[in-house]
C-alpha positions in Angstrom: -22.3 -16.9 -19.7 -25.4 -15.0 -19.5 -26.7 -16.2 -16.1 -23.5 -16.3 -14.8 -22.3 -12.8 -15.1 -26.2 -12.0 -14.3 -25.4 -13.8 -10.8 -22.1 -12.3 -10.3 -23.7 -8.7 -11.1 -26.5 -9.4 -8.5 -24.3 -10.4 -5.9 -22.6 -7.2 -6.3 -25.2 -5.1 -6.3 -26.4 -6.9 -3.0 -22.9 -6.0 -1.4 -22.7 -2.5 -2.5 -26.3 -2.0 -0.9 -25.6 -4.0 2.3 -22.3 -1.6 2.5 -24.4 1.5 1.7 -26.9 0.8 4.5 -24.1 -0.4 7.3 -23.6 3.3 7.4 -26.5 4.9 8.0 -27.6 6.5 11.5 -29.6 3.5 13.1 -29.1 0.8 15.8 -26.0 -0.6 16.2 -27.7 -4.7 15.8 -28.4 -3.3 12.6 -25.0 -1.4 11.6 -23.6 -4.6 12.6 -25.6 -6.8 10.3 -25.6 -5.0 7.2 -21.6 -5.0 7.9 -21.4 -8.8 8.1 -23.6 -9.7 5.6 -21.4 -6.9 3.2 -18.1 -9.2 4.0 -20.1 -12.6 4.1 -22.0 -12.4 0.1 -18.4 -12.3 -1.6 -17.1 -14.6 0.8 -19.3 -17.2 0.5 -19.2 -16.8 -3.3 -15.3 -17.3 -3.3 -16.2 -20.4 -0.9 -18.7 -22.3 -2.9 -16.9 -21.8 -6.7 -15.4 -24.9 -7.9 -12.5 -25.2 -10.5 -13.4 -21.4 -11.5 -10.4 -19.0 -12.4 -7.3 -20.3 -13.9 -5.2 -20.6 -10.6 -7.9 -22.1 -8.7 -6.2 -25.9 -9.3 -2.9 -24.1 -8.3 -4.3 -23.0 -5.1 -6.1 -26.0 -4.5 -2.8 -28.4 -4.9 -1.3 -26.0 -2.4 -3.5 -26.4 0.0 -4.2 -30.2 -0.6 -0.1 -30.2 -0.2 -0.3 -28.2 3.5 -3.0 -30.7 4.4 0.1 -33.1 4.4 2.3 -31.0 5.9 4.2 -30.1 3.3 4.3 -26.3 3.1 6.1 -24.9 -0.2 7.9 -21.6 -0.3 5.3 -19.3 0.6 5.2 -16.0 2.3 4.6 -16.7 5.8 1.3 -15.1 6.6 -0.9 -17.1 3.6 1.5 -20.3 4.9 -0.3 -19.4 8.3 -3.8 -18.8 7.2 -3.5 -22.5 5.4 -2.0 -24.5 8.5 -4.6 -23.0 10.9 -7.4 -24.3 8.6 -6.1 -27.3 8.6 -5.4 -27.7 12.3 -9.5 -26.4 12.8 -10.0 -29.3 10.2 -11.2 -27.1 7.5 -11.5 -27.6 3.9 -10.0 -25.6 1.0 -13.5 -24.1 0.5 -12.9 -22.5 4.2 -9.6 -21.3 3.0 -11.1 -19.6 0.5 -13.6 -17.7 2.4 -11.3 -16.5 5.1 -8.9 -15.0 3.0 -11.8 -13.3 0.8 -13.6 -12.3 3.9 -10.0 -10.9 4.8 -9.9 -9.0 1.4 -13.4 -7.3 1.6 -13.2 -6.3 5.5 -10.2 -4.4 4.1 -11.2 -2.8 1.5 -15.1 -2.3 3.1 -12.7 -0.6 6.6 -10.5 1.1 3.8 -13.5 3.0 1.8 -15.1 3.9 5.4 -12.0 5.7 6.6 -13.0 8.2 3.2 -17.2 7.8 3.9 -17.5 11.6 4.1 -16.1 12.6 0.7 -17.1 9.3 -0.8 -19.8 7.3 -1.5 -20.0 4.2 0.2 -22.0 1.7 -1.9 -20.8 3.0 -5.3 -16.9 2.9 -4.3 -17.7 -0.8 -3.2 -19.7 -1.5 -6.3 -16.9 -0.6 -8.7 -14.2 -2.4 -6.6 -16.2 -5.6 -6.6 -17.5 -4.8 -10.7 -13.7 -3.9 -11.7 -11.2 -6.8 -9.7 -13.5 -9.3 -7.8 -13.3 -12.0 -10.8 -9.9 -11.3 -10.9 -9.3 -11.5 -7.3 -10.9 -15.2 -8.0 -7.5 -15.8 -9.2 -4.9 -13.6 -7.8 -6.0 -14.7 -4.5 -3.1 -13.3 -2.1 -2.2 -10.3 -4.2 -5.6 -9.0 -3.7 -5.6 -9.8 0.0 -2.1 -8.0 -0.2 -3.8 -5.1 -2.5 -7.0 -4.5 0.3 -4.3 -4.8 3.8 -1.9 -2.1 1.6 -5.5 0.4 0.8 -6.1 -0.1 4.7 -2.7 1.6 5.5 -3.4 4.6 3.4 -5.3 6.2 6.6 -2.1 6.0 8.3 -0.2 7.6 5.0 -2.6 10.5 5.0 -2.7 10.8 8.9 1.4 10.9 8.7 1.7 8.0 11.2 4.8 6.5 9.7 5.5 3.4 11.7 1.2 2.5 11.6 1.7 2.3 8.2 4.7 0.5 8.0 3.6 -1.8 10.2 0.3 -2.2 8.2 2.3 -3.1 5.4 4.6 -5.5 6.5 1.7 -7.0 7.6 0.5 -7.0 3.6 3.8 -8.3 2.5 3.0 -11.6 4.7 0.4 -12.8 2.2 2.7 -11.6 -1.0 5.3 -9.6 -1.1 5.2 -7.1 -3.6 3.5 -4.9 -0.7 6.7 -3.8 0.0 7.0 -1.0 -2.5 4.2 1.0 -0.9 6.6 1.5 1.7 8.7 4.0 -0.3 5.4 5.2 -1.7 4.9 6.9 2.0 8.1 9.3 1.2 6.7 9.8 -2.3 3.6 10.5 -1.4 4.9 13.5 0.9 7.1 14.9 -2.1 4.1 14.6 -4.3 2.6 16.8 -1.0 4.7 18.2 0.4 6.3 22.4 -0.1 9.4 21.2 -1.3 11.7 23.2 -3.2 12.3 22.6 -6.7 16.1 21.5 -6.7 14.9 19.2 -3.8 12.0 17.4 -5.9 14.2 17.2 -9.0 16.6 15.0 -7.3 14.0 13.1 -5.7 12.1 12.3 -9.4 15.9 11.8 -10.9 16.5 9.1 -8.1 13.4 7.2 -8.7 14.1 6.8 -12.5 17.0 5.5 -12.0 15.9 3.5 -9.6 12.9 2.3 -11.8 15.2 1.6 -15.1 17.5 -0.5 -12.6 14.8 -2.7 -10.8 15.3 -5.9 -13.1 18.9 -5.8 -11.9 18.1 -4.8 -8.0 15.8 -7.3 -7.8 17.9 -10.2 -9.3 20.5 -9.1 -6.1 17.6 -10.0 -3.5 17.0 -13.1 -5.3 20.5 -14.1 -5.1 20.6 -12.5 -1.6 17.5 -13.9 -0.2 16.7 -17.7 -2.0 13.0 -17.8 -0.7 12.4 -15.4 -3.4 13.1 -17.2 -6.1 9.0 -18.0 -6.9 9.6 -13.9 -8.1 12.4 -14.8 -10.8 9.6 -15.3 -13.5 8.8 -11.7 -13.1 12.3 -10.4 -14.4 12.2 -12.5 -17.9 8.2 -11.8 -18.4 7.2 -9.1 -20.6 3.8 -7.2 -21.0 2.0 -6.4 -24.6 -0.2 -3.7 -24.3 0.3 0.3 -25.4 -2.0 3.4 -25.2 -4.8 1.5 -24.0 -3.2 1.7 -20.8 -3.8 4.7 -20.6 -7.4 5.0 -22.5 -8.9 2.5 -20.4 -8.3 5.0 -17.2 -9.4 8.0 -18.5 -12.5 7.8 -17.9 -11.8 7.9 -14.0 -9.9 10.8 -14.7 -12.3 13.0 -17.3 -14.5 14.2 -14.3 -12.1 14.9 -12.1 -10.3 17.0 -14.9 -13.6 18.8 -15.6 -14.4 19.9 -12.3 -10.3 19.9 -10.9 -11.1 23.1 -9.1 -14.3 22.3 -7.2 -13.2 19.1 -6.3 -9.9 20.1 -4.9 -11.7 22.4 -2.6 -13.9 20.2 -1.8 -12.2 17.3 -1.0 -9.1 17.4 0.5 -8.5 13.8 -0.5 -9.0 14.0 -4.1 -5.3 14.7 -5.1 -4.6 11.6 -3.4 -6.9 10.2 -5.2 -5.3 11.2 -8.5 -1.7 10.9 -7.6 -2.6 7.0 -7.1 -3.9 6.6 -10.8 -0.8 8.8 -12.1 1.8 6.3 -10.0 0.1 3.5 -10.9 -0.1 4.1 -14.9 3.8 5.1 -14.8 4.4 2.0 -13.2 2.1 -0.4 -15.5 4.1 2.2 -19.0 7.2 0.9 -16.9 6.1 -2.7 -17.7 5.2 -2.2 -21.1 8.7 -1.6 -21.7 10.1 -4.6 -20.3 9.8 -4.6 -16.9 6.9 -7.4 -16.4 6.5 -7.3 -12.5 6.1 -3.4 -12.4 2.4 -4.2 -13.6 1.7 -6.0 -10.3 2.6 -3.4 -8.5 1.0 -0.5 -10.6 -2.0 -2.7 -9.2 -1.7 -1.3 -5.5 -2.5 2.6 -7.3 -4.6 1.7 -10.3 -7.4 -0.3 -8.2 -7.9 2.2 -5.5 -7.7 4.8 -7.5 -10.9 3.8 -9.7 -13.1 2.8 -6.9 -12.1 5.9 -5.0 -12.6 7.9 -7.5 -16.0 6.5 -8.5 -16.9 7.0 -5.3 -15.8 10.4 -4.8 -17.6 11.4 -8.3 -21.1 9.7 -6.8 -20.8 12.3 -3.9 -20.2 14.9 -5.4 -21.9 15.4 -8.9 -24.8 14.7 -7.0 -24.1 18.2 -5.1 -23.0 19.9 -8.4 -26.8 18.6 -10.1 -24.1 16.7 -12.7 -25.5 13.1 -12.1 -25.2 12.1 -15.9 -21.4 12.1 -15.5 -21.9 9.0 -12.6 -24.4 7.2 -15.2 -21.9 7.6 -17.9 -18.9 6.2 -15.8 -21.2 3.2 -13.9 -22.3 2.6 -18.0 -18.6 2.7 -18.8 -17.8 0.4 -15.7 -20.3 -2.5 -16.8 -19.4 -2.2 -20.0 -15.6 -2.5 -19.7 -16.5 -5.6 -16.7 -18.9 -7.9 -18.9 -16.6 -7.2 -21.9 -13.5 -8.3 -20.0 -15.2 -10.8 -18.0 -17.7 -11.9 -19.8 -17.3 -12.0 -23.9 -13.6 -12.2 -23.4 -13.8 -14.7 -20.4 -10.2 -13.5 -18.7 -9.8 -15.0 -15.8 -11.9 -18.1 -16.6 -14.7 -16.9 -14.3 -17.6 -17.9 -16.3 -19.7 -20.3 -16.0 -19.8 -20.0 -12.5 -19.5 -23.9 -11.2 -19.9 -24.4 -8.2 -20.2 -27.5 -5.5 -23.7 -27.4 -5.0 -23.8 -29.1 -8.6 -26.2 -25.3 -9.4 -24.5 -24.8 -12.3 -25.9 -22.1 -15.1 -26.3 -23.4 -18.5 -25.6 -20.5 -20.2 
């Protein structure tokens, strides 16, 4: 276990670095380089594992199944990815690349787009510390989760139908993307100098809305068949409580600390913090019954700690307050090898792979 989290670890560190130096003032061979080999370490990671995470056989089968030509009911754009490996004469392995190559260039284009309030490297570092092992397993949601942080350049830029378009594109590889398309008109009530009355009625109409979802989405089921594969989501239920909210704060802490300084510094950092606030409402909204409200919470919760990381390596550095960085990267390997490691969620460890390499401890 040992080893294997060591090697995972190692390869992260080598992508946040690789990140950190693709945007530095130099040649553009170079900028190049240090930007492929950011997207190509993960990658090949994701490539080479063998019968690691728990939906890997799932996955596999799937693919094994297109190989066929027997395509099951999929969203269209991960239905796509598989049949044009398959028509090149690739291999599951190849699948597996591809779509984490398409997650990282995402997220890597996503943390760029914030590069001068953030901190490159770090932000990238957390991302991979906090959900890669995960991603390992929910495969398209992630690719889903890094095409959704893309758009919110267009959110922030108030280019409505770029970011529609953006996500649509999300909700091609699963389609739980499609509630960050109301997000866009939240977002500008969250922003927005709206009156009162106005953003009372707004909140009232997304309660309701939020204590009715079981029953909306059981009417697009029954509208729309293809989404059956989502039914599961409506009976699930979640078991968690106020550690929902414990295991955030530290993301938050800083930012409460130095609220003032940051806000005037960053223009971005509300944003920053509105994402962890929808996202932990939306994962309390599951622990009350409402299972599939945790996957989406997931589109706030995991931006929101990397970007926040990365905007606290920034700037405690400029307020001479670097301990509070070492205390949250501490905090961050702490929580990842306790969850991925001693616990083993995600069945990530040992890390098999095909080369036969495997780590005996």
């Amino acid at each position: 276990m040992i080893l294997s989290m060591a090697f995972y670890g190692i390869s992260y560190l080598l992508t946040a670095v690789f990140a950190q130096e693709s945007i530095r003032p130099r040649s553009r061979k170079f900028t190049y380089l240090f930007m492929a080999l950011t997207v190509f370490v993960p990658s090949f990671l994701a490539a080479i594992r063998d019968q690691v995470g728990t939906d890997y056989m799932s996955y596999y089968y799937l693919f094994e199944k297109a190989k066929s030509g027997v395509f099951t009911d999929i969203e269209s754009g991960y239905k796509g990815l598989m049949w044009l490996v398959v028509r090149l004469g690739g291999d599951f392995h190849i699948l597996s690349f591809v779509v984490m190559a398409i997650t990282i260039v995402f997220i890597y284009a996503g943390i760029v787009y914030f590069k001068e309030k953030i901190e490159v490297g770090p932000a990238l570092f957390a991302y991979l510390m906090l959900n890669y092992q995960q991603d390992l397993n929910m495969v398209r949601q992630a690719a889903s989760i890094a095409i959704a942080f893309y758009a919110f350049r267009f959110l922030l830029e108030n280019k409505l139908v770029k970011y529609i378009i953006v996500i649509l594109l999300a909700s091609t590889i699963h389609l739980t993307a499609l509630i960050m398309i109301p997000f866009y008109w939240i977002f500008r009530l969250f922003s927005g100098r709206y009156s009162l009355g106005v953003k009372f009625i707004s909140y009232a109409v997304m309660i309701v809305l939020v204590l009715n979802l079981s029953t909306i989405l059981g009417w697009m089921i029954d509208l729309f068949p293809s989404l059956k594969q989502y039914e599961v989501y409506i009976s699930q239920r979640l078991h968690f409580g106020i550690g929902t909210i414990a295991v955030q704060m530290p993301y938050l802490l800083p930012g409460l600390l130095f609220y003032r300084k940051l806000t005037k510094d960053n223009p971005t950092f509300r944003f920053y913090v509105d994402l962890m606030v929808v996202g932990i409402i939306l994962r309390y909204a599951g622990y009350f019954g409402v299972y599939y409200l945790n996957r989406f919470s997931l589109y706030f919760i995991i931006p929101a700690q990397f970007l926040l990381t990365g905007c606290y390596a920034k700037a405690m550095k400029a307020y001479r307050q670097r301990w509070i960085v070492v205390v949250l990267g501490l905090y961050i390997f702490g929580y990842w090898f306790w969850y991925y490691g001693l616990e083993g969620f995600n069945d990530t460890v040992p890390f098999t792979n095909i080369f036969g390499i495997n780590f005996p401890f």
